[in-house]
C-alpha positions in Angstrom: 24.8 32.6 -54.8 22.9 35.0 -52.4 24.3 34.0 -48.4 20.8 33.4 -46.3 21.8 36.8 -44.6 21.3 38.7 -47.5 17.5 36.8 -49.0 16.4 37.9 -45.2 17.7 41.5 -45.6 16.0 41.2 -49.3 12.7 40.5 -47.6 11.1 37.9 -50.1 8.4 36.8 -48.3 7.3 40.7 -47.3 7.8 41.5 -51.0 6.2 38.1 -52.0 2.8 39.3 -49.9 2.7 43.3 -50.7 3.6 42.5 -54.9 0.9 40.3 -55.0 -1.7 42.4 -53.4 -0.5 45.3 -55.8 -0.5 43.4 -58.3 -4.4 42.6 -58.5 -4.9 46.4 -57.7 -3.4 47.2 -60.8 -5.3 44.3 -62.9 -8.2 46.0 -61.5 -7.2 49.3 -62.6 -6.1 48.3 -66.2 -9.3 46.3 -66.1 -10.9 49.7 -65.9 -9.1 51.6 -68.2 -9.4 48.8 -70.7 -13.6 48.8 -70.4 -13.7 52.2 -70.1 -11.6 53.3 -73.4 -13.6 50.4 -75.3 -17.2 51.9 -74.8 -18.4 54.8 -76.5 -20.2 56.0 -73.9 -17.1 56.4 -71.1 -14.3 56.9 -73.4 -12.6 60.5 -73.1 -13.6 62.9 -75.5 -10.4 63.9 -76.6 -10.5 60.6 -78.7 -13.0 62.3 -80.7 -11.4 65.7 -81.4 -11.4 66.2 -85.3 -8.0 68.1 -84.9 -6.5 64.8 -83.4 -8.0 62.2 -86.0 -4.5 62.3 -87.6 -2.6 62.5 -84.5 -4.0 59.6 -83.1 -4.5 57.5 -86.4 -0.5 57.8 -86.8 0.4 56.9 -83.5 -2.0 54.0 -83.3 -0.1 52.8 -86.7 2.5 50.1 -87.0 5.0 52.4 -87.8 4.4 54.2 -84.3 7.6 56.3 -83.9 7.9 57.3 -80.1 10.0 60.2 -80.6 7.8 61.6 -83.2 5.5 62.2 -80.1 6.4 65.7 -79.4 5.0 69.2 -79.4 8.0 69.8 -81.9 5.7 67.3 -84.2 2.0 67.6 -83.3 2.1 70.5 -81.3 0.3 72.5 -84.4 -2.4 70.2 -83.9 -3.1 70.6 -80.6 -4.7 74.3 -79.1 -4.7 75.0 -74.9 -8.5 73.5 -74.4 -7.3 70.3 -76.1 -4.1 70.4 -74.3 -5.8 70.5 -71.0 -8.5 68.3 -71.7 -6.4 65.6 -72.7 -3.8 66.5 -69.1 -7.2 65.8 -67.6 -9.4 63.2 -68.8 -6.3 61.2 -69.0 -4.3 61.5 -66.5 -5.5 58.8 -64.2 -4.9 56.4 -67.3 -1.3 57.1 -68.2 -0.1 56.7 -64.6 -2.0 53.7 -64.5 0.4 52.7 -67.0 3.4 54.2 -64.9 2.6 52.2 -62.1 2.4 49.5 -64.2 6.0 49.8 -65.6 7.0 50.3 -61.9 5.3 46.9 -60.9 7.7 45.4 -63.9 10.2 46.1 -62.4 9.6 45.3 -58.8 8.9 42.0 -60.1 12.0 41.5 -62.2 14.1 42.5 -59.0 12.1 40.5 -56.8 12.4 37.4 -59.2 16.2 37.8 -60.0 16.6 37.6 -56.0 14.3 34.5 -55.9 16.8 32.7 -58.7 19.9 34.5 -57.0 18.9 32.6 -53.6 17.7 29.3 -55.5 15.1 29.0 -53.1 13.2 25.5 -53.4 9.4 25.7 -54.1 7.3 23.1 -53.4 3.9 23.2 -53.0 3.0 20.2 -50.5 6.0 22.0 -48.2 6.0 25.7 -48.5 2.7 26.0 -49.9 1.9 30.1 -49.2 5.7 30.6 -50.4 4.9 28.6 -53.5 1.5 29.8 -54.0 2.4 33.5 -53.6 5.4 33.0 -56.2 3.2 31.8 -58.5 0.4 34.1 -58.1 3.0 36.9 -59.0 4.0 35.2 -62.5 0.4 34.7 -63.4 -0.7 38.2 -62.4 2.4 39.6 -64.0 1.4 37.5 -67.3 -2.3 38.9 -67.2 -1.5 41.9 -66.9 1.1 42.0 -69.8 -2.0 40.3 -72.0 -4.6 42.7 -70.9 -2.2 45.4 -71.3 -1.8 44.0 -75.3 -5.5 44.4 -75.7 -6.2 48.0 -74.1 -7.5 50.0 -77.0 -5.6 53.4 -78.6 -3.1 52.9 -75.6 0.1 54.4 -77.7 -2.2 56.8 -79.0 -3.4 57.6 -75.0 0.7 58.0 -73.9 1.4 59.6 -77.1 -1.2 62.5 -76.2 0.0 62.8 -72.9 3.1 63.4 -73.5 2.6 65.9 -76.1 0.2 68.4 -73.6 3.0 67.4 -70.9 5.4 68.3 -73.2 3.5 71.9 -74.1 2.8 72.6 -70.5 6.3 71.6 -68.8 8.5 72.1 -71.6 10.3 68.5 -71.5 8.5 65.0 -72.1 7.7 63.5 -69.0 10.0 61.3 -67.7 8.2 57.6 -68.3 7.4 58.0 -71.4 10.6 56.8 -73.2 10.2 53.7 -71.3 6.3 52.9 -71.7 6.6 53.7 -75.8 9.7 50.8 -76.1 7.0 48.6 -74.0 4.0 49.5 -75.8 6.0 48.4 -78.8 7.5 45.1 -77.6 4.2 43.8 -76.1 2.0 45.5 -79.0 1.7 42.3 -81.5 3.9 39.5 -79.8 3.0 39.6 -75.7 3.5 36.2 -75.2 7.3 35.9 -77.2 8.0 39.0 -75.2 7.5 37.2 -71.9 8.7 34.0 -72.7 12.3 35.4 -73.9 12.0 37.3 -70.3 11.6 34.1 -68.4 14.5 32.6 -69.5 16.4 33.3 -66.5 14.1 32.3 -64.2 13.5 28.7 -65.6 14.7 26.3 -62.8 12.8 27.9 -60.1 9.6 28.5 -62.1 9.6 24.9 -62.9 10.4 23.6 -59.6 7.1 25.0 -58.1 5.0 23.8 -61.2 6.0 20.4 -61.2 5.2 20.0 -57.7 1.9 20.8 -59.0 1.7 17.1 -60.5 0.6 15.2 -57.4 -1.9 17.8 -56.1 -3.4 18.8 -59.4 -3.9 15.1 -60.3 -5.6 13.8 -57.2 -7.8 17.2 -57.5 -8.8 17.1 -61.1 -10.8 13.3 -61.5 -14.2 12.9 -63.1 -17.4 12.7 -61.4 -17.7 8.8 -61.4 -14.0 9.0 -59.9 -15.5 10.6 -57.2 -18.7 8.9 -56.7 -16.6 5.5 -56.7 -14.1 6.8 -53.9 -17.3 8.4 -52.2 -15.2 11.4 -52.5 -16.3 14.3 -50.1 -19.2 11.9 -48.3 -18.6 12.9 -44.6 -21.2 9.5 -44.3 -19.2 7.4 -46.2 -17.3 6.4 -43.0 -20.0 6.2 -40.2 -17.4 5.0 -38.1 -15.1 8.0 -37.7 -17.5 10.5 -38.1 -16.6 12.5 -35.0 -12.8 12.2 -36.6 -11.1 15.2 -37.0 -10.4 15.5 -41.3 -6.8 15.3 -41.5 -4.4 16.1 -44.5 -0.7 16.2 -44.9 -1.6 18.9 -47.5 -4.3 20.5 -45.9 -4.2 23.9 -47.7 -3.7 22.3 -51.3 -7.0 20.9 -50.4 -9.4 23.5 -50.9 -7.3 25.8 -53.5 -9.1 26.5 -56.4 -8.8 24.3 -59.7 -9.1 26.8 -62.0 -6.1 28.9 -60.4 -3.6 25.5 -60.6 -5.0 25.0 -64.2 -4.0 28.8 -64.8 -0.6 28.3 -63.1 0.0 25.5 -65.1 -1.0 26.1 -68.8 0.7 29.8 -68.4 3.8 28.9 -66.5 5.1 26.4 -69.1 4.3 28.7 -71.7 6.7 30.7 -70.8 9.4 27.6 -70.2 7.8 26.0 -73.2 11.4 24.3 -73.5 10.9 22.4 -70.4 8.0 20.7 -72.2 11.3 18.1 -73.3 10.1 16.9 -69.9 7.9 14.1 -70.2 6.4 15.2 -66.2 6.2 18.2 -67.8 4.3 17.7 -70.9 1.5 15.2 -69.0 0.9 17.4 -66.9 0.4 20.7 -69.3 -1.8 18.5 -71.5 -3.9 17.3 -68.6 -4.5 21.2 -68.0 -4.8 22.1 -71.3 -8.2 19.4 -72.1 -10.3 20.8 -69.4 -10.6 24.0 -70.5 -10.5 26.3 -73.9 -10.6 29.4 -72.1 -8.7 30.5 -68.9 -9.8 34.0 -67.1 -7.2 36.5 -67.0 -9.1 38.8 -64.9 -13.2 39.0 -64.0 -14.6 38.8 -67.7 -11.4 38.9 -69.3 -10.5 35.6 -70.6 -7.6 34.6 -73.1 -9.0 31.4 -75.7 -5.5 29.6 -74.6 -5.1 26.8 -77.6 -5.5 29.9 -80.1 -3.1 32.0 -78.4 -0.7 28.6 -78.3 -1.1 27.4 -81.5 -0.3 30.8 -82.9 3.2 31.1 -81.0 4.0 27.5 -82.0 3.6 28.1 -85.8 5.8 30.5 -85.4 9.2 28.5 -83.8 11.1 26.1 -85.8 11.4 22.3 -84.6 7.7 22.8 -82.6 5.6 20.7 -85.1 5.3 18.1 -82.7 4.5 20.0 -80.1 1.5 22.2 -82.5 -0.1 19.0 -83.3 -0.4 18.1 -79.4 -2.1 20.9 -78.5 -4.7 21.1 -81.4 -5.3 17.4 -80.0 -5.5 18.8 -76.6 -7.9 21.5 -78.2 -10.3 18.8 -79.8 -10.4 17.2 -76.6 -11.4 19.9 -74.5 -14.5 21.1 -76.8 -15.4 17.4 -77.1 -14.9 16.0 -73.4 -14.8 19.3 -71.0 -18.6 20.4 -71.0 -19.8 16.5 -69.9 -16.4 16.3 -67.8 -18.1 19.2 -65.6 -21.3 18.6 -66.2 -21.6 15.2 -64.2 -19.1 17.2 -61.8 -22.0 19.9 -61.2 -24.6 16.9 -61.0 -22.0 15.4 -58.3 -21.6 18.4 -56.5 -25.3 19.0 -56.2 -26.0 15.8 -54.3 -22.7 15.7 -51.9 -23.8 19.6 -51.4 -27.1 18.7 -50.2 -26.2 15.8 -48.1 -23.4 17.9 -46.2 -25.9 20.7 -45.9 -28.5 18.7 -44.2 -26.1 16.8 -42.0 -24.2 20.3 -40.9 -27.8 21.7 -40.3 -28.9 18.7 -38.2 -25.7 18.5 -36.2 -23.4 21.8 -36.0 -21.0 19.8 -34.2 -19.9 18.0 -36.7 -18.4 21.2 -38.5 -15.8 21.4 -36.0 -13.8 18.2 -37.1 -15.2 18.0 -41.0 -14.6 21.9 -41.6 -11.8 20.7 -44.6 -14.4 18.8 -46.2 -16.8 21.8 -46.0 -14.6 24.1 -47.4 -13.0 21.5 -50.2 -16.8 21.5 -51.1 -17.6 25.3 -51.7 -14.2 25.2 -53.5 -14.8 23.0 -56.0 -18.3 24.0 -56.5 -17.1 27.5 -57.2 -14.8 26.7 -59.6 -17.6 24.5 -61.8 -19.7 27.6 -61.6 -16.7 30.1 -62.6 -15.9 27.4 -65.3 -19.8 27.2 -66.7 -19.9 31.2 -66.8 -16.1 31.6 -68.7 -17.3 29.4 -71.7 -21.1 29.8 -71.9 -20.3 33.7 -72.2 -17.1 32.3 -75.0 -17.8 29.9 -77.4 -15.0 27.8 -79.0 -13.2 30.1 -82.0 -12.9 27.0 -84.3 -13.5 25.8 -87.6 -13.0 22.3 -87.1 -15.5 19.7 -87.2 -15.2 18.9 -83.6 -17.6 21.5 -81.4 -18.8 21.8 -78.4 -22.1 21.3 -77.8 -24.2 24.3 -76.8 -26.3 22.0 -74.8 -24.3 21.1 -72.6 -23.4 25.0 -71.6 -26.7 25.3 -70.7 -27.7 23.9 -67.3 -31.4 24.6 -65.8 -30.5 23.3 -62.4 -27.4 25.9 -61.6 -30.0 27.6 -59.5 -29.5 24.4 -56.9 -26.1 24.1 -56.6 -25.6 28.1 -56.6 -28.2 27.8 -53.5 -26.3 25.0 -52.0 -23.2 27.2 -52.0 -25.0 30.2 -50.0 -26.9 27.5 -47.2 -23.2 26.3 -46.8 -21.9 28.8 -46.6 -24.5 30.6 -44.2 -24.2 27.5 -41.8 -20.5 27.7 -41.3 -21.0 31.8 -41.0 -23.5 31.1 -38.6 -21.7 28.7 -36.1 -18.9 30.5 -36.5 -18.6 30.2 -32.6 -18.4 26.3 -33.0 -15.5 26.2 -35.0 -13.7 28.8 -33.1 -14.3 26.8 -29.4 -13.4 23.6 -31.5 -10.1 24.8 -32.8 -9.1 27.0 -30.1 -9.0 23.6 -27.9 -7.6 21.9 -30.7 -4.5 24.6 -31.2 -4.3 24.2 -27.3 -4.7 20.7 -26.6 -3.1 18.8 -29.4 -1.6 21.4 -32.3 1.1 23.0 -29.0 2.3 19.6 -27.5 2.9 18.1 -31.1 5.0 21.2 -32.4 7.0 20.9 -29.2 7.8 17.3 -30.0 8.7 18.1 -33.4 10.6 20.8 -32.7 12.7 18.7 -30.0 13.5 16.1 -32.8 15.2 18.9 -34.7 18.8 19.9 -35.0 19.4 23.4 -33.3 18.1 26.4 -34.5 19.9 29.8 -34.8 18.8 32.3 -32.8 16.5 34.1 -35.8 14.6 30.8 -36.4 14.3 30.0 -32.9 12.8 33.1 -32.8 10.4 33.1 -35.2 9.2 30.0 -34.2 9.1 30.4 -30.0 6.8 33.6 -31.3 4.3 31.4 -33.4 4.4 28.9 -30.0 3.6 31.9 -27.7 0.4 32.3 -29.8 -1.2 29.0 -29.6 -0.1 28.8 -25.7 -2.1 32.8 -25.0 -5.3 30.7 -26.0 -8.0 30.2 -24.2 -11.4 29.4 -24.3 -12.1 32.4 -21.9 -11.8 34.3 -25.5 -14.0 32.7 -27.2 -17.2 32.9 -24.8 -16.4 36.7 -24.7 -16.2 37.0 -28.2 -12.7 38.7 -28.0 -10.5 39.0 -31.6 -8.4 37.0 -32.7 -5.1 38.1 -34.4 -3.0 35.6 -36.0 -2.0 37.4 -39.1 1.5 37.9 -37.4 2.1 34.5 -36.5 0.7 33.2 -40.7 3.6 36.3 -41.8 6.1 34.2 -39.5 5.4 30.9 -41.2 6.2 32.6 -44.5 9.4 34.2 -43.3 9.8 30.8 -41.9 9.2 29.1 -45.0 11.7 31.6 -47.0 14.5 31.7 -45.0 14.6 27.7 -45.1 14.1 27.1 -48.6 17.3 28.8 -49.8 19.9 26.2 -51.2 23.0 26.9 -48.7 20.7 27.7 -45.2 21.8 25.5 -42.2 18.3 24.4 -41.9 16.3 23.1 -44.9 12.3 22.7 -45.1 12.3 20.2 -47.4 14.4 17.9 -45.1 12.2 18.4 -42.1 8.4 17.6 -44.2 6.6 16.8 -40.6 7.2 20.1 -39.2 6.1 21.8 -43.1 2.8 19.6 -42.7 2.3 20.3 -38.8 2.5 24.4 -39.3 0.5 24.2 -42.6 -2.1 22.3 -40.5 -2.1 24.6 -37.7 -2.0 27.8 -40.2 -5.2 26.1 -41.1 -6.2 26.2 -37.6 -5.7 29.5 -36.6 -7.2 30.9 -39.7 -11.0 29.0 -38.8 -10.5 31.0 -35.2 -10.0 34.7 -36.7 -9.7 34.2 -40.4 -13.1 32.0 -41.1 -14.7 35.1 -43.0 -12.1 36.1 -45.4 -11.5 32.2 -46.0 -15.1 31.5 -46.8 -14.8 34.4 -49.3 -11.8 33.0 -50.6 -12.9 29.7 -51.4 -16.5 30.4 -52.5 -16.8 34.2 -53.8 -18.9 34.3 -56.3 -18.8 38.4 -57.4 -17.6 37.0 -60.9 -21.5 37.2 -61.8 -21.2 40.9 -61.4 -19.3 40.4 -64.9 -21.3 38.5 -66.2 -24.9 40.2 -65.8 -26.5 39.3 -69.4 -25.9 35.7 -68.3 -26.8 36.2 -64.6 -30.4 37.6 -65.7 -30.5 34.8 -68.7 -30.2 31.9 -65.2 -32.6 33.8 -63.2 -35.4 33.8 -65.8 -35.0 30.2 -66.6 -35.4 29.7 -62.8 -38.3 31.0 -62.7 -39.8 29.5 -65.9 -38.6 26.3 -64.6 -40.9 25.4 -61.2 -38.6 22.8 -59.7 -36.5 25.4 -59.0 -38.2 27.9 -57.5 -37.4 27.4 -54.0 -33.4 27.8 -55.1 -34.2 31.3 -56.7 -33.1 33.2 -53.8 -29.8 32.1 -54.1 -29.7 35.1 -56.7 -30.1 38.2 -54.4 -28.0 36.5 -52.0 -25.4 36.6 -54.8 -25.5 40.2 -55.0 -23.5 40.3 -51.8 -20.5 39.0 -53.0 -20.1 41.5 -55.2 -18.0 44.0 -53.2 -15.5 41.7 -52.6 -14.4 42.5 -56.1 -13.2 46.2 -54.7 -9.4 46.3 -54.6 -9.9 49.3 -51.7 -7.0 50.8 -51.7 -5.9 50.7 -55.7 -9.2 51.2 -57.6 -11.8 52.5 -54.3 -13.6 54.3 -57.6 -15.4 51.4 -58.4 -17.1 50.7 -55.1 -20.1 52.9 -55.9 -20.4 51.4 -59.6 -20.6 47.9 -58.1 -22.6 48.8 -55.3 -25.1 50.1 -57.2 -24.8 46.8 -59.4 -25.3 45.1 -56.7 -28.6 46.9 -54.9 -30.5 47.0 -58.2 -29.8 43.3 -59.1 -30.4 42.6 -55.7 -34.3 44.6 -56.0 -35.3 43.4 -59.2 -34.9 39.8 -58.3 -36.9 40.4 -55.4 -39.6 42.0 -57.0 -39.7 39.2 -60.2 -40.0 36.9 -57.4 -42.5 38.5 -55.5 -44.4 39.2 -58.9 -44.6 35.4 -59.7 -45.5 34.4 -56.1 -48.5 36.7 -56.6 -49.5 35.7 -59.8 -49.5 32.0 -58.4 -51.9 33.7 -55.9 -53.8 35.2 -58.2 -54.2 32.0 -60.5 -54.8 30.1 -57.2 -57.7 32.2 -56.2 -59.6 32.3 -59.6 -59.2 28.1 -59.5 -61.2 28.7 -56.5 -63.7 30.6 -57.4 -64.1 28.4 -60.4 -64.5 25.3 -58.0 -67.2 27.5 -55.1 -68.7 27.8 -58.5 -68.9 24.7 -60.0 -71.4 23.2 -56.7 -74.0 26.3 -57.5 -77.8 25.1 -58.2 -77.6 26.9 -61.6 -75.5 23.9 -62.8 -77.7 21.0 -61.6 -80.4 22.5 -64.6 -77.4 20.8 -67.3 -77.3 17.8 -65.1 -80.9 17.0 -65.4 -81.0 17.8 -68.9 -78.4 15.7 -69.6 -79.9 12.6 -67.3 -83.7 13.6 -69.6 -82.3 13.1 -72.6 -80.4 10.0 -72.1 -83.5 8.4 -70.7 -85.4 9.7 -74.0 -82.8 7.9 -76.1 -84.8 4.5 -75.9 -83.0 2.0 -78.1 -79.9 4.3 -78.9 -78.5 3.5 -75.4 -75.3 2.8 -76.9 -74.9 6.0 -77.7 -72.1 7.9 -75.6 -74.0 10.2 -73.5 -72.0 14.0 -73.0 -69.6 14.7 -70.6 -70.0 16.1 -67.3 -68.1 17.0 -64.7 -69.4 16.6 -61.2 -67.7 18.9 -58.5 -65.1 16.6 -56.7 -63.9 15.0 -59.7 -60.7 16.7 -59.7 -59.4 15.4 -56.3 -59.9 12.1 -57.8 -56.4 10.3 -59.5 -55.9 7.1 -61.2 -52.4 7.4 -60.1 -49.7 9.7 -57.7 -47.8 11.0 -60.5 -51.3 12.7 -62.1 -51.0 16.5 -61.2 -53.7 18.9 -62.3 -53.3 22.8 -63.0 -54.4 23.3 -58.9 -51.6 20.9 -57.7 -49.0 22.6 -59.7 -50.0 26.3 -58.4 -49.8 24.6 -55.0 -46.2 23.7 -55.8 -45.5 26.8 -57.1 -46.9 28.4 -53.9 -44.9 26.4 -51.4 -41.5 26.9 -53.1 -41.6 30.3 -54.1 -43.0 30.9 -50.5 -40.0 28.6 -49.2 -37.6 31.3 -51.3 -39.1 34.2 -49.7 -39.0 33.2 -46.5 -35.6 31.8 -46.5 -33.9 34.5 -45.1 -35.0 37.5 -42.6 -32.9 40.6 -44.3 -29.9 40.4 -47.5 -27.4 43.0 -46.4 -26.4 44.1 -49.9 -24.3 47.9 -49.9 -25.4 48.4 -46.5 -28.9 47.8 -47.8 -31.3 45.7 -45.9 -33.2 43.7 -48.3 -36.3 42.3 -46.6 -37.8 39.7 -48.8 -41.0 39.0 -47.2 -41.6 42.6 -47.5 -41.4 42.9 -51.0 -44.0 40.0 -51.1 -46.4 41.9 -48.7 -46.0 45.5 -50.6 -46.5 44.0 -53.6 -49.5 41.6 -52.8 -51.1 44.8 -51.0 -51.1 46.6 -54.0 -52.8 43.7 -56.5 -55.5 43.2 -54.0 -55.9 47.2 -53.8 -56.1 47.2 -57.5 -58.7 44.2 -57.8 -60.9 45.8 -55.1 -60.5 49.6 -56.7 -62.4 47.1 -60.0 -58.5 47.7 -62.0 -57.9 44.1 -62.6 -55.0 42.3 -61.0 
């Protein structure tokens, strides 16, 4: 047992922060290396060398031998432009794959402290400890999968370590170590992992099983929450003007999808605690909502497959097979209506916030939790549609899901609802940052003091610690706000952390989990601080949507139904707005490379949408005016000459009077309805005209890449030129 001295010497929450962020730097990288040695196009030529062919089909074999990858063996094979070609082109790969294996280790050190310590997790008490301990598993598992899938990888370090071999004279020094890993993780990743998680059960399963509560008040159907009114700031007129108050204020906007993720692949690897019944309700609940879970961006892992694979394969898990093929059926069967009618929900709660925010700013101040629980579960429905529209269900069974129900023509709404959200609390940022400055002030300083006095002494680090985060709430003032100062709290939320590691540990003098009103009064203010200097980042957090940037075939596929659909219209401009999110997919300091790809994604989504919509709004114009001139025609005197004809013969019909006389159609008659819902070809165009005009002129300028994107422009170039052409006698 590690003494509390030595877990503060060790650093876990510092490590806990720096592993993580690493971690999704190198997701991103292997992410790269993975795309980039799967198409033709990018991969390194040395792949295709003729000399190589049997170099690299032997290495890629089953019977890969690591320390037949020497010039000794294959040196004969390989001449100095070959050698230096392959030093080159993949160079940047295999020390992707160094790092990686450094990474491993990091996080078996950093975990074998974490079990050494027995720190507690909990997620409703020492939620960024928790959530940062289980970020690292997750990462740590999806990179291990990704890693499995990465094509001609052994053949990649086997070539590398030939040329370094010719041009050094020994083997370079990683490669012993990434061969024996390449090997172990080749065919059975997830056994792999699983047998190295044995060690770290009890903690692992402390922080998922705190999961329960939070997961299952989160994850209820739609007529769960339309019969709880859940998310209705209106619902309650009479404490509208209350501040929204959690004792689990953080675990209130956290994403979904990431607790489903934590769930399904944490107890994979402690599959044995699945003995637990807590256990086992709460992986099945995970595993019916879902038959895909993303690993990273467009990588996704088709979970009950990957399951029911690993199960066949241990003795006594019959039992245990046949519940998750149940929990399969269930999710191809239930899941697309499940988040279906939660999309439908969303929409309408979306727009009712959205007006009420729009109409009365104020109210974001003490609702802000509601607004941010909103984007968060409207990103994860959105995240969830894109995962398995773009990956259908690999079954043969007779239960399928129904394509149907995968396909939904009013996305456009709630993906516009998202960005007029999240615009409105960008754009009175200043309100929440007066209203929480005075509420860290007022209220959040005098309660901690009274907590704090209620508490058994403190040694002299802890009173530290927390006097510091105390001194920052008392330096407020609203002086800072109306001078639009900075804010800088990212100290005092690295202090909670510490705080929340050094009292978790099993023999500390102070213990978190004793004193829960202080954990919920500093989760609550963390929450605080981060809508006065954080609200940015946490908007991005909660409501990024640079996934689509993955997805492009599907993003083009929703923007042309849009437009084909005219009830939509107005919500089309929620797809260049889109285009902004996607830089926050840039790890900057592990992967900066891809920032020009990406931006350049970005602009030239960003343009053609712009122009399609500016193309159909001037078509509608173009339609519009040729009704017109239809209609000024229609009351010449050239067509009274059919009139009178018509009135001539009817009066030479005599006796035949019952005789239907022919048609004709007087100017006026098409303003004349029988009923409201009757729309003729002019109404619709009008429609058309007003949304599509509504889309353009929804926003002034989309910063996209340091692009300025001026809708209205686009409109006017483009209408300049049609009417240029139609006067020039070219036709529209």
């Amino acid at each position: 047992m590690a003494p509390a001295g030595q877990v503060r010497q060790a650093r876990v929450a510092e490590k806990l922060t720096i592993l993580n962020d690493r971690g999704v730097g190198l997701l991103t990288r292997l992410y790269d290396m993975k795309k980039t040695l799967s198409n033709a196009e990018t991969r390194p030529s040395v792949f295709g060398e003729r000399s190589l062919e049997g170099v690299i089909k032997a290495m890629d074999s089953r019977k890969f031998n690591p320390n037949s990858c020497s010039s000794q063996t294959y040196g004969s094979s390989i001449n100095a432009n070959v050698k230096n070609d392959i030093l080159k082109s993949l160079n940047q790969h295999y020390f992707t794959m160094v790092d990686m294996i450094e990474f491993k280790d990091h996080v078996g050190e950093l975990l074998v402290i974490i079990d050494a310590s027995q720190i507690h997790f909990d997620i409703s008490i020492n939620f960024d400890l928790t959530k940062k301990y289980l970020d690292l598993v997750v990462t740590y598992v999806s990179m291990m999968l990704i890693v499995s899938k990465i094509e001609d990888k052994r053949a990649l370090l086997g070539l590398y370590n030939i040329a370094h071999e010719m041009q050094h004279g020994n083997q370079e020094t990683s490669f012993p170590r990434l061969a024996q890993m390449m090997i172990d993780y080749h065919e059975a990743p997830i056994k792999k992992m699983c047998e190295e998680f044995v060690p770290h059960v009890k903690q692992l399963t402390f922080a998922l099983l705190s999961l329960k509560l939070i997961y299952q008040r989160r994850d209820l159907s739609a007529d769960q929450w339309r019969s709880n009114q859940y998310l209705s700031i209106i619902s309650e007129s009479n404490k509208l003007m209350e501040p929204a108050r959690s004792e689990t204020v953080p675990c209130e906007y956290l994403s979904l999808d990431l607790m489903q993720k934590w769930v399904v692949l944490g107890f994979l690897l402690i599959h044995q605690q699945l003995a637990e019944p807590t256990a086992l309700e709460l992986w099945k609940q995970a595993l019916s909502t879902s038959w895909v879970i993303q690993l990273w961006r467009d990588e996704v892992l088709h979970v009950h497959v990957i399951i029911e694979k690993y199960f066949e394969r241990l003795k006594g898990y019959e039992k245990r097979l046949r519940e998750v093929k149940e929990c399969h059926q269930k999710a191809l069967q239930d899941a697309p209506i499940l988040h279906k009618d939660r999309r439908k929900y969303l929409r309408m709660a979306m727009k009712e916030m959205n007006l009420l925010f729009a109409d009365q700013p104020g109210l974001l101040g003490p609702k802000a939790m509601f607004a941010f629980m909103m984007l968060s579960h409207a990103r994860d429905e959105v995240e969830w549609l894109l995962r398995h529209a773009n990956n259908l269900p690999q079954t043969k069974g007779k239960v399928k899901a129904n394509p149907d129900d995968l396909n939904d023509r009013q996305l456009p709404e709630l993906l516009f609802y998202i960005e007029e959200l999240r615009g409105l609390v960008k754009k009175y940022s200043q309100v929440l940052q007066r209203y929480y400055v005075q509420y860290l002030k007022g209220f959040d300083v005098a309660e901690l003091q009274q907590v704090l006095l209620g508490m058994p002494p403190l040694s002299d680090e802890l009173s530290g610690i927390v006097m510091s985060m105390k001194r920052s709430i008392d330096d407020l003032s609203l002086r800072q706000v109306e001078e639009t100062q900075n804010f800088e709290f990212d100290g005092m939320r690295l202090d909670w952390v510490r705080l929340q590691a050094y009292t978790s540990i099993h023999n500390t003098t102070l213990r978190l989990q004793d004193h829960r009103t202080l954990a919920k009064l500093m989760n609550t203010i963390i929450f605080h601080t981060k809508m006065v200097d954080f609200l940015d980042d946490l908007v991005d957090e909660v409501s990024d949507l640079s996934i689509y940037c993955f997805h492009t075939t599907l993003f083009e596929q929703q923007f042309r139904q849009c437009m084909e659909f005219p009830a939509q219209h107005r919500f089309s401009v929620a797809f260049p707005l889109i285009c902004a999110h996607f830089l926050t997919a840039v790890h900057p300091s592990l992967c900066p490379e891809e920032r020009h790809s990406i931006g350049q994604t970005s602009v030239q989504y960003c343009n053609w949408f712009l122009k399609e919509m500016s193309d159909e709004l001037n078509q509608v114009i173009t339609t519009i005016c040729e009704e017109q001139v239809l209609l000024n025609d229609g009351v010449l005197p050239k067509h009274c000459v059919h009139k009178i004809q018509l009135d001539t013969k009817r009066v030479g019909q005599g006796k035949n009077k019952n005789r239907r006389p022919q048609a004709f159609r007087t100017p006026g008659e098409e303003s004349q309805r029988k009923q409201r819902e009757d729309f003729t070809k002019l109404d619709k165009l009008h429609m058309a005209l007003t949304e599509l005009s509504y889309a353009l002129n929804y926003c002034s300028v989309i910063q996209v890449w340091g692009h300025g994107f001026v809708p209205r422009d686009f409109f006017m170039h483009n209408l300049e030129g049609r009417f240029n052409k139609a006067l020039a006698g070219n036709g529209p």
